[in-house]
RORO-766522 format. One line per field, with one value per residue (C-alpha): residue number from 1; x negated, y negated, z; chain; residue in three letters. Coordinates in nm, 2 decimals. Layout:
BEGIN
num: c(NUM,...)
x: c(X,...)
y: c(Y,...)
z: c(Z,...)
chaine: c(A,...)
residu: c(Ala,...)
***
This chain:
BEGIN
num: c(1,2,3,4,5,6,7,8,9,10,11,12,13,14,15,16,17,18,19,20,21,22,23,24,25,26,27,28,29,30,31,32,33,34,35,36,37,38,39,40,41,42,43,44,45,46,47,48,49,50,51,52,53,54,55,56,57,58,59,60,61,62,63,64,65,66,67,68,69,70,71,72,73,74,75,76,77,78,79,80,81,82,83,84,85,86,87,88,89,90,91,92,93,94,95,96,97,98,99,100,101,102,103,104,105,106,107,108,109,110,111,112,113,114,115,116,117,118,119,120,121,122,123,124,125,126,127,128,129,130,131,132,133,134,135,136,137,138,139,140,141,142,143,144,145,146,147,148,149,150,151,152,153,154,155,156,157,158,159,160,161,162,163,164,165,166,167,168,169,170,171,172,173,174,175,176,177,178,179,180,181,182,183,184,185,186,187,188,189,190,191,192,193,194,195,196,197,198,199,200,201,202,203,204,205,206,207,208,209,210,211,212,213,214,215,216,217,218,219,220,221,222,223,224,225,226,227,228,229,230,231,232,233,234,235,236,237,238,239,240,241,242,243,244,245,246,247,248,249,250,251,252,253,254,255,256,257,258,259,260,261,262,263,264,265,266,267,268,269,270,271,272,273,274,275,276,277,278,279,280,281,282,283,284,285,286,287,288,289,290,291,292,293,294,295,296,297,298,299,300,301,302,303,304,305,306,307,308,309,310,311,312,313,314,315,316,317,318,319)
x: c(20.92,20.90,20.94,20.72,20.40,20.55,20.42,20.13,19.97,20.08,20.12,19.87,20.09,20.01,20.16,20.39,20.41,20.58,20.83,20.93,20.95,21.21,21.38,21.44,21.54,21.75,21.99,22.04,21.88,21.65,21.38,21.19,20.86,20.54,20.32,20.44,20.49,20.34,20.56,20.46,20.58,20.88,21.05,20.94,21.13,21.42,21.44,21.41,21.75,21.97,21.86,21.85,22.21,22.36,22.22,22.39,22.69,22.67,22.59,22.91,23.16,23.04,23.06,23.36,23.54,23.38,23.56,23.90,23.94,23.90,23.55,23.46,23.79,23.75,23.35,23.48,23.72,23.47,23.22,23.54,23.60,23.28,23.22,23.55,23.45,23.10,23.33,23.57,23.62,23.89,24.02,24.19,24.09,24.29,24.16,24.36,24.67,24.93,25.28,25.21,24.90,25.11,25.42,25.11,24.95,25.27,25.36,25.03,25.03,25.36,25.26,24.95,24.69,24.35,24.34,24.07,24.18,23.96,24.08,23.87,24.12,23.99,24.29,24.51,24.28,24.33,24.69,24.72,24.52,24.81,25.01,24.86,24.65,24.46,24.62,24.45,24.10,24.01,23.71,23.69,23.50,23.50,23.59,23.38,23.08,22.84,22.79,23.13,23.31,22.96,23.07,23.39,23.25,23.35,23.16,23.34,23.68,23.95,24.15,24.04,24.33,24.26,24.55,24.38,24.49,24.33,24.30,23.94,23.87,24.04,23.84,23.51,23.63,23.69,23.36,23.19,23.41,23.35,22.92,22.95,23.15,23.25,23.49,23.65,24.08,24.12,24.44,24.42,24.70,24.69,24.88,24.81,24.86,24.60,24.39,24.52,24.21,23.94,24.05,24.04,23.73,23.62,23.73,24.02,24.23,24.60,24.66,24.98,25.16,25.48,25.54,25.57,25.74,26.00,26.06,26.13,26.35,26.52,26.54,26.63,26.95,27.05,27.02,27.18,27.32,27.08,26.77,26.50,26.40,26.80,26.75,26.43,26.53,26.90,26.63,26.45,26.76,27.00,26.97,27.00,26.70,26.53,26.23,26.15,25.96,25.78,25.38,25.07,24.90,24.60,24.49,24.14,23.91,23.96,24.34,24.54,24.76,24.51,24.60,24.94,25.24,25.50,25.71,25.42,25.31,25.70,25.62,25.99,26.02,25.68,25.69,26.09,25.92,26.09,25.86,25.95,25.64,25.25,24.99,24.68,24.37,24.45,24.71,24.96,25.27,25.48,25.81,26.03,25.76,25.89,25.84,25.59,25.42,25.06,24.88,24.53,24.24,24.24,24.60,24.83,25.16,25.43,25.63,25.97,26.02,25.96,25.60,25.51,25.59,25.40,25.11,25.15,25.12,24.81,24.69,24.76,24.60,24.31,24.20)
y: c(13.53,13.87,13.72,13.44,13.65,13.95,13.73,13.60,13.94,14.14,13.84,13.61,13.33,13.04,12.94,12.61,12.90,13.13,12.90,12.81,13.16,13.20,12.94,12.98,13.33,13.27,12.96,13.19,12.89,13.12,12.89,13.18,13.33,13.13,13.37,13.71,13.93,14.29,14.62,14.60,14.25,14.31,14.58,14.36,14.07,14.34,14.42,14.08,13.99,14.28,14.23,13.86,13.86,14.10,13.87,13.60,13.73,13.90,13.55,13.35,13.63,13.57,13.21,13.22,13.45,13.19,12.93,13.10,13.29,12.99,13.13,12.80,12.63,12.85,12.74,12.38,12.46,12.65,12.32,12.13,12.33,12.35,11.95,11.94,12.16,11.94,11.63,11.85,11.70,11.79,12.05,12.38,12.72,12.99,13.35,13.63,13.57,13.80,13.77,13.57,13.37,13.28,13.12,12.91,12.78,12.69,12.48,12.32,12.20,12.06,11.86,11.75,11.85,11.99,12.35,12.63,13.01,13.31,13.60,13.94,14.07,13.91,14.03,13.82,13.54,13.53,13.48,13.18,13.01,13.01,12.94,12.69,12.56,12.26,12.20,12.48,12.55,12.94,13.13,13.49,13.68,13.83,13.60,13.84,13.72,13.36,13.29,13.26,13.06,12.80,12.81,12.69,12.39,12.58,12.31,12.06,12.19,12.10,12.43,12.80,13.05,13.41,13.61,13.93,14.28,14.43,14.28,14.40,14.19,13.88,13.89,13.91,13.63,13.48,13.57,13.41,13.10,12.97,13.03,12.83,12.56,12.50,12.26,12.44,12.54,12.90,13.03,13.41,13.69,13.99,14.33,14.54,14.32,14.48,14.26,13.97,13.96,14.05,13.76,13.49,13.63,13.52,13.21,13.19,12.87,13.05,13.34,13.51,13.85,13.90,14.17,13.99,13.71,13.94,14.13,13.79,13.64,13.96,14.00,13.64,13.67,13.96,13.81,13.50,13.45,13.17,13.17,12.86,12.92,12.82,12.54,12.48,12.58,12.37,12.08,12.10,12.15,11.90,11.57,11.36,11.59,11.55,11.30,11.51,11.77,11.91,11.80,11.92,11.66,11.71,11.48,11.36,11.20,10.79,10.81,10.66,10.97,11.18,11.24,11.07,11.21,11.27,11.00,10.78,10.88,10.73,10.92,10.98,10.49,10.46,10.65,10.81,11.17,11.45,11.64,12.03,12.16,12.17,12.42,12.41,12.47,12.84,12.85,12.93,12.74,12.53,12.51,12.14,12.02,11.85,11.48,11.54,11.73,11.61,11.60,11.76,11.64,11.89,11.99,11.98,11.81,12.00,11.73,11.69,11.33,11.16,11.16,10.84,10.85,11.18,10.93,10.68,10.93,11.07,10.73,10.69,11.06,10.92,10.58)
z: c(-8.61,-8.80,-9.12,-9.06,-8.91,-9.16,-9.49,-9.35,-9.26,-9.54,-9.87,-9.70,-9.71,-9.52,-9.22,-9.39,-9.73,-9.51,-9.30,-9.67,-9.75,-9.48,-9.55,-9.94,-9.86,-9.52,-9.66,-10.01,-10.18,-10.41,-10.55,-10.64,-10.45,-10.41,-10.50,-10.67,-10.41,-10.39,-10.37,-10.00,-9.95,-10.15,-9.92,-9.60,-9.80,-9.90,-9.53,-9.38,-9.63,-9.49,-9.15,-9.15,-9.29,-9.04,-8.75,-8.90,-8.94,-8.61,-8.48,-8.67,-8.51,-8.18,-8.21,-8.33,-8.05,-7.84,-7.96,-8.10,-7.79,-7.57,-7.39,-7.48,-7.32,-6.99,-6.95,-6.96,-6.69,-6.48,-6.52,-6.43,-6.11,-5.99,-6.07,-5.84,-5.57,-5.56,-5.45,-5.22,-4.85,-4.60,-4.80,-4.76,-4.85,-4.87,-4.87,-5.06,-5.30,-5.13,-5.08,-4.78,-4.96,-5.27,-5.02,-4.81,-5.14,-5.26,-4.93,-4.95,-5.29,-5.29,-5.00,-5.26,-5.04,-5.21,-5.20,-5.28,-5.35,-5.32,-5.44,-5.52,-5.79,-6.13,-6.28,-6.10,-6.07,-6.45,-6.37,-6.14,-6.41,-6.60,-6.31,-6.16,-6.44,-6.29,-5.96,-5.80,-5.74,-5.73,-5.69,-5.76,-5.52,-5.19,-4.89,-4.62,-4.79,-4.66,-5.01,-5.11,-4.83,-4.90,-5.24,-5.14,-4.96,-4.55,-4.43,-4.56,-4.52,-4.25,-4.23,-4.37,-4.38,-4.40,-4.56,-4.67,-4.64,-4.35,-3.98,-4.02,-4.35,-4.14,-3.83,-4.02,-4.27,-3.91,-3.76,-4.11,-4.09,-3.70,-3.79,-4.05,-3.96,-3.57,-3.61,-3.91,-3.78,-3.86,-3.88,-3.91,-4.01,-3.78,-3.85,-3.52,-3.18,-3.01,-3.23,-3.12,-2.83,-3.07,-3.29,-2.99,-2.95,-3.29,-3.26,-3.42,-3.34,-3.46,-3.51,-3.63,-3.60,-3.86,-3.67,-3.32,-3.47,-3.62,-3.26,-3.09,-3.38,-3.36,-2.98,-2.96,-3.19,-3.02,-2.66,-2.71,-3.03,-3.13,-3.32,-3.35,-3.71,-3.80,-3.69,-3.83,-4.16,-4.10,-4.04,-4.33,-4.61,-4.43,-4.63,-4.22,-4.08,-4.42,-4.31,-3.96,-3.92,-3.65,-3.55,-3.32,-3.17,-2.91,-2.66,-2.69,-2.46,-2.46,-2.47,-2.20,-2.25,-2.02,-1.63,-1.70,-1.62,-1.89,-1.69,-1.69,-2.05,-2.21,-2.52,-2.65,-2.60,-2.69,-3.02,-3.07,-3.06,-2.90,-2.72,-2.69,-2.54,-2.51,-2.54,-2.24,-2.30,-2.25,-2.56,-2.38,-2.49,-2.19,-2.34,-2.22,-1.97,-1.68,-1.62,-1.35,-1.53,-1.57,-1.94,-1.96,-2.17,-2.47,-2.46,-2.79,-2.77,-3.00,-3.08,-3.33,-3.51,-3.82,-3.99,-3.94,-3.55,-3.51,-3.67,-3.40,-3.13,-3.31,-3.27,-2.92,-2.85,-2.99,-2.79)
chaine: c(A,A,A,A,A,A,A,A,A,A,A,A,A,A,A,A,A,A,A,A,A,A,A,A,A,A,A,A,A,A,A,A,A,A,A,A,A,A,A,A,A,A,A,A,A,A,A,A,A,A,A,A,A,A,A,A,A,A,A,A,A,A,A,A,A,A,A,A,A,A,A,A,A,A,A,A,A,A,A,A,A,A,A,A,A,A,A,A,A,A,A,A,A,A,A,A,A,A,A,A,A,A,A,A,A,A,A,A,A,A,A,A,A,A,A,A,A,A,A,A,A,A,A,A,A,A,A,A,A,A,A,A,A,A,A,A,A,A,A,A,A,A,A,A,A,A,A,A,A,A,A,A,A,A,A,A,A,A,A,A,A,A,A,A,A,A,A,A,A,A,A,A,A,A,A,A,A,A,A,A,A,A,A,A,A,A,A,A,A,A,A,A,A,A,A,A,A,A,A,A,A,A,A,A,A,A,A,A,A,A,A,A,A,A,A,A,A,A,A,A,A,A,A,A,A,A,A,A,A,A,A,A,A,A,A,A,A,A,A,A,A,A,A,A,A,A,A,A,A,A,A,A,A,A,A,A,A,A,A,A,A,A,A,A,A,A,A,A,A,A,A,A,A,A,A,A,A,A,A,A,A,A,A,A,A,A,A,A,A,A,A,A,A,A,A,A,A,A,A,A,A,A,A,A,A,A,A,A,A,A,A,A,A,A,A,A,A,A,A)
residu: c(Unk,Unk,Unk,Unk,Unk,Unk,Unk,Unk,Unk,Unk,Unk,Unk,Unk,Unk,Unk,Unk,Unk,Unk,Unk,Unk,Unk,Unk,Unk,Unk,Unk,Unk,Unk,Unk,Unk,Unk,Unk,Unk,Unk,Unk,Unk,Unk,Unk,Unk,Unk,Unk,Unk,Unk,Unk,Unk,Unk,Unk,Unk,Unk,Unk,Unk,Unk,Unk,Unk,Unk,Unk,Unk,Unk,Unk,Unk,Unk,Unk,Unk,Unk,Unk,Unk,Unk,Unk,Unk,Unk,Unk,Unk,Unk,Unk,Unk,Unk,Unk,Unk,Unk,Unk,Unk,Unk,Unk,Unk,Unk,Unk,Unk,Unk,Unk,Unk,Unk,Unk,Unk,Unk,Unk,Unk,Unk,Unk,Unk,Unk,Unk,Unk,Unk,Unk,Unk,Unk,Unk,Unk,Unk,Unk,Unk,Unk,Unk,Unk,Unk,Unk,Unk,Unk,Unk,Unk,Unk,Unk,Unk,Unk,Unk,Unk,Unk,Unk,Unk,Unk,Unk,Unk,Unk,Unk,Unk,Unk,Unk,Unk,Unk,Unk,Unk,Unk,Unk,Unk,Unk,Unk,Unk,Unk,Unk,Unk,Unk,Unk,Unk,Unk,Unk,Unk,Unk,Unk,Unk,Unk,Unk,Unk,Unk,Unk,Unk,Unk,Unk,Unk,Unk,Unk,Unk,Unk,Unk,Unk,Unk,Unk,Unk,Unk,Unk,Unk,Unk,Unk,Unk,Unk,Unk,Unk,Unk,Unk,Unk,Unk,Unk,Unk,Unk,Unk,Unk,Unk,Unk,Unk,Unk,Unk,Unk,Unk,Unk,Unk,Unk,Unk,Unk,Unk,Unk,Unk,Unk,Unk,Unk,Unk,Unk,Unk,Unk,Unk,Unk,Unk,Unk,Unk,Unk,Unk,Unk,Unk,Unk,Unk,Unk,Unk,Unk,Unk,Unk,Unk,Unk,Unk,Unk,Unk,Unk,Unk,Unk,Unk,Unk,Unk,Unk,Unk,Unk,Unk,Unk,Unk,Unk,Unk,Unk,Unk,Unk,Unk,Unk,Unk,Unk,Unk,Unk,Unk,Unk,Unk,Unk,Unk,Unk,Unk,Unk,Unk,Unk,Unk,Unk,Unk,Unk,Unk,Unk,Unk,Unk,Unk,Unk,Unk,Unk,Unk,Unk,Unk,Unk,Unk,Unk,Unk,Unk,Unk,Unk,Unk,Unk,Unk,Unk,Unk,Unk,Unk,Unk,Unk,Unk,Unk,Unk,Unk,Unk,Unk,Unk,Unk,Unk,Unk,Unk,Unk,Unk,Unk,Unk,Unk,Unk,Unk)
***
């Protein structure tokens, strides 16, 4: 635009004179000038060429970094991740890449299950990209903030788990989560048990304390000799206990599951589930409930059994 208004004002070119001007000295073609130029016109020209030139090559590096460096590569892959997060449904996200953050994602995507990271540290964000290439969706930026968790589709998602550092980063990731999306399962990490209240406040449907587990693990081995994760861990490696696992399955309204007794209800004939407890609507866990024992709209069954039969009974919880 310098050059094109440049020769007009000071060689009196006119406007289709000029644009050739620029042209025939831009693309080094050298035809030779239109009109002689004065000593005036000649420095603008001179000036144009060294300028002009440096642009140019300014502009080829760029574009080359852009492409060598694989800016271009990583744009594609940030069109590609957002074009995925557009059709995301029933998804998980996962906030903070910890030590406990990296074990969860791992556990979800080897169970194939569509999973969305956010993690503040760009550093490492840069280096589950590698890790986990394509398989995992990540957005780098701060979980506590609306903007982000809509980014990640929260009110589309089934299940938001909130790993981060601090109990205080968790509950208001917590706090965020529930406005957004009601029907959203939160399962929260807490640090300091007298947090524990503060999160149920929140909302949170789960919440877990290392530390607590740790003290009953520990109390438990040294009480009695025996500890639950064993066999939980025995359950999953043995090759006969390879196809069970263990399931939560609530009650809903319209089963004929509700105001039954457990006699009444037949679960273990009616679907070959084991059932080792329930939680009530107060979440406390009723460990080996007794055949009399009534079930409650809204209560979660925690049953052991093979997928499929956890299914059925989801099924019969249902209608």
């Amino acid at each position: 635009m310098i050059g094109y208004f440049g020769f007009i004002y000071l060689e009196g070119y006119s406007p289709l004179e000029s644009v050739y001007m620029i042209l025939t000295t831009f693309l080094m073609i050298g035809y030779g000038e239109i009109q002689p130029l004065s000593e005036t016109g000649r420095i603008f020209n001179l000036a144009l060429i060294i300028s002009g030139f440096s642009v140019g090559l300014y502009a080829i590096g760029k574009l080359s970094t852009f492409f060598i460096e694989g800016e271009f590569s990583k744009l594609l892959k940030i069109r590609k991740m957002n074009k995925q997060l557009s059709n995301l449904k029933d998804h998980y996200i996962v906030c903070g890449y910890g030590k406990t953050g990296k074990i969860v994602i791992d556990e979800l995507l080897k169970q194939r299950l569509k999973v969305v990271l956010i993690e503040g540290d760009l550093e490492r964000i840069e280096k589950l990209k590698e890790l986990y290439d394509e398989n995992l969706i990540h957005i780098a930026g701060d979980a506590t903030h609306d903007e982000i968790l809509i980014h990640a589709r929260i009110e589309q998602a089934k299940c938001l788990i909130s790993v981060l550092v601090t109990d205080a980063e968790n509950l208001f990731v917590t706090l965020s989560a529930k406005d957004l999306n009601k029907n959203l399962k939160v399962i929260t990490r807490v640090d300091e048990a007298n947090s524990t209240l503060k999160f149920k406040k929140a909302g949170a449907d789960y919440i877990i304390s290392p530390i607590e587990i740790a003290s009953e693990r520990i109390i438990s081995i040294a009480t009695t000799g025996s500890d639950f994760f064993d066999f939980a861990k025995f359950a999953e490696t043995n090759d006969e206990f390879g196809s069970y696992k263990f399931g939560l399955v609530q009650i809903n309204a319209g089963s004929d599951l509700v105001s039954k007794t457990y006699r009444e209800a037949n679960i273990p004939r009616r679907t070959h589930l084991v059932v080792i407890g329930f939680y009530s609507l107060t979440n406390e866990l009723q460990v080996n409930p007794k055949a009399d024992n009534k079930i409650a709209l809204g209560d979660r069954l925690l049953v052991f059994g093979k997928e499929e039969e956890i299914n059925l009974l989801k099924e019969l919880a249902k209608n």
